[in-house]
Every structure is written in structure tokens, then in C-alpha cells.
C-alpha positions, 0 to 999 in steps of 0.5 A, spaced: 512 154 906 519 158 905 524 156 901 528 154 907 522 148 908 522 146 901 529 145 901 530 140 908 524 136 906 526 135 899 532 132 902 529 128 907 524 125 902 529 124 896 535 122 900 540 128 898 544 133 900 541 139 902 546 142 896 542 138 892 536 139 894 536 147 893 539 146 885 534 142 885 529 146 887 531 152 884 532 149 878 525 147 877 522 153 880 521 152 886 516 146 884 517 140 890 513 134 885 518 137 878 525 138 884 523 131 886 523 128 878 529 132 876 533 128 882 531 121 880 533 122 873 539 126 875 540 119 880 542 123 885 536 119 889 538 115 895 534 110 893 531 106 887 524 110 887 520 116 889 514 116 893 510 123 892 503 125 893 498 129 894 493 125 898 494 120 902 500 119 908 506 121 906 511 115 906 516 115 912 523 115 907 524 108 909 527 104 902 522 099 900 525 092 900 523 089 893 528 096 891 535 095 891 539 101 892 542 105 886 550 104 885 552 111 884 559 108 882 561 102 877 567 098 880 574 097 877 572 090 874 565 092 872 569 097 868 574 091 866 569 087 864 565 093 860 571 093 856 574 087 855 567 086 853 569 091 847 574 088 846 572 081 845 566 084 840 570 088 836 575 081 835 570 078 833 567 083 829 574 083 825 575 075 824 568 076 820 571 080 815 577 079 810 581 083 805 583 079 799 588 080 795 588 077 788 593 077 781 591 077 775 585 075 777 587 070 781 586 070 789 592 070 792 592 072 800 586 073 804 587 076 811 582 077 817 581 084 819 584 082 827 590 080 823 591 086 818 590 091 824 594 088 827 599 088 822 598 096 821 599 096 828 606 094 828 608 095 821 605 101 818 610 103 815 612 097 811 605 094 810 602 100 806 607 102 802 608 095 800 600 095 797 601 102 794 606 097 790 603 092 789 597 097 786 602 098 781 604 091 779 597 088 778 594 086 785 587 088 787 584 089 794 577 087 796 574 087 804 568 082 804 565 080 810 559 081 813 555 087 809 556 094 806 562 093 803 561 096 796 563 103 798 570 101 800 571 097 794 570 101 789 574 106 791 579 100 791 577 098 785 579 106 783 585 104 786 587 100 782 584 103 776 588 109 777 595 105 778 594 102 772 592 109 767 599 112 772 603 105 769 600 107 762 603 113 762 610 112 764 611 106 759 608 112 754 613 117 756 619 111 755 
């Protein structure tokens, strides 16, 4: 069988083009059985499952019913849904985490994590000067939440341990 042959009946079989059908095929080397699985894990099939095989009757293209066909495209609302999805977990995500703030010992202010954010969104650049002060004048920063926050409070406890060894200094230097 030429390569011309290969390529109208990998077309007719996997339901594809015949430019999709010669990429195939040279790219498996010309191997019908392989240019066939390279298309369905492509997707580029016309139907939800290949039929190949050396004996017996060769199926006549039709698609199985029991088979619904592949959807090539995700449609505008699925794409929605996926997103509004994030972003529905992501919330959820942030309301179950919270940053503490304490003074001297004493806790002061507890913010979720959707409420910090946003605030960070929309005031960056009054809310984090704000808390470099306040290293200064004693508050301390704690995540807690639903895990592996230790990480991020030591590094804010060598925050505020730094902020204290600065204050000592300048009073010193006075």
C-alpha cells in the first residue's frame, strides 16, 4: 500500500482530514495502527473511540451510539463556570485563613485573608507601610489557618525581632 492509500484510509477510519492524517502518519512512520493512537491522544478523532484490527471485519466508520462525540471546543459559559469555580475556591481558600495581629502580647485584630488582599489590592500603598510601623511600635504578625503556616511566621517573627534590634540601636545612638 503507497502512502497515498495510508493516508485516504487513516482519514476515512479516524474521521480527520487528510492533512491530519499525513502528519499522523509521517509522524509515526508511516505505521497505520500507531498514526491512529497518536490521533486519539491528539483528539483530533471524529469520534470518541478507534476500531482497528488485524482480523476480522473492518468497521464501517459509523460512530457507536453508546459513544457521544468529543467536543473540540469548551463553550464561553464552560469557560465561565471554570473560572467563577476558581474563583469561588480561591475565596473560600482565603476565609479560612487569617492574619493576626497582636500588641504586647495582646490580640488585637484578626483579618481573613479575601479581606487582607483585597485591602492590598485597593490600598498597597497605605497598608503595608502601615504594618512596617507597626513593626516598629511592638505589633506582631501571625497567618493561622488551615496548615503549613510556620514557614511565613518565622520570617515574621524575624520581622519583628529585626525591627526591635533597629529601635534599640537608635534609642543607643540618642
Amino acid at each position: 500500500m503507497d502512502h497515498l492509500e495510508k493516508v485516504e484510509k487513516l482519514a476515512k477510519k479516524a474521521g480527520v482530514s487528510y492533512e491530519d492524517a499525513k502528519m499522523a502518519l509521517e509522524a509515526c512512520d508511516w505505521d497505520m495502527l500507531d498514526a491512529l493512537v497518536y490521533l486519539e491522544k491528539l483528539g483530533k478523532t471524529g469520534y470518541g473511540a478507534a476500531w482497528y484490527s488485524t482480523d476480522g471485519p473492518e468497521p464501517d466508520g459509523t460512530v457507536f451510539e453508546d459513544v457521544p462525540p468529543r467536543d473540540k471546543d469548551t463553550t464561553f459559559g464552560e469557560l465561565c463556570g471554570k473560572f467563577f469555580g476558581f474563583i469561588g475556591r480561591l475565596i473560600e481558600k482565603g476565609n479560612q485563613n487569617y492574619l493576626d495581629v497582636t500588641h504586647k502580647g495582646k490580640h488585637v485584630l484578626s483579618v481573613s485573608m479575601t479581606v487582607l488582599v483585597l485591602l492590598l489590592i485597593l490600598g498597597f500603598w497605605a497598608i503595608i507601610p502601615l504594618m512596617v510601623v507597626g513593626l516598629f511600635f511592638q505589633f506582631q504578625y501571625h497567618f493561622r489557618g488551615t496548615g503549613s503556616e510556620e514557614d511565613i511566621n518565622s520570617i515574621l517573627d524575624k520581622a519583628s525581632n529585626a525591627a526591635e534590634s533597629v529601635k534599640r540601636e537608635m534609642k543607643g545612638k540618642d
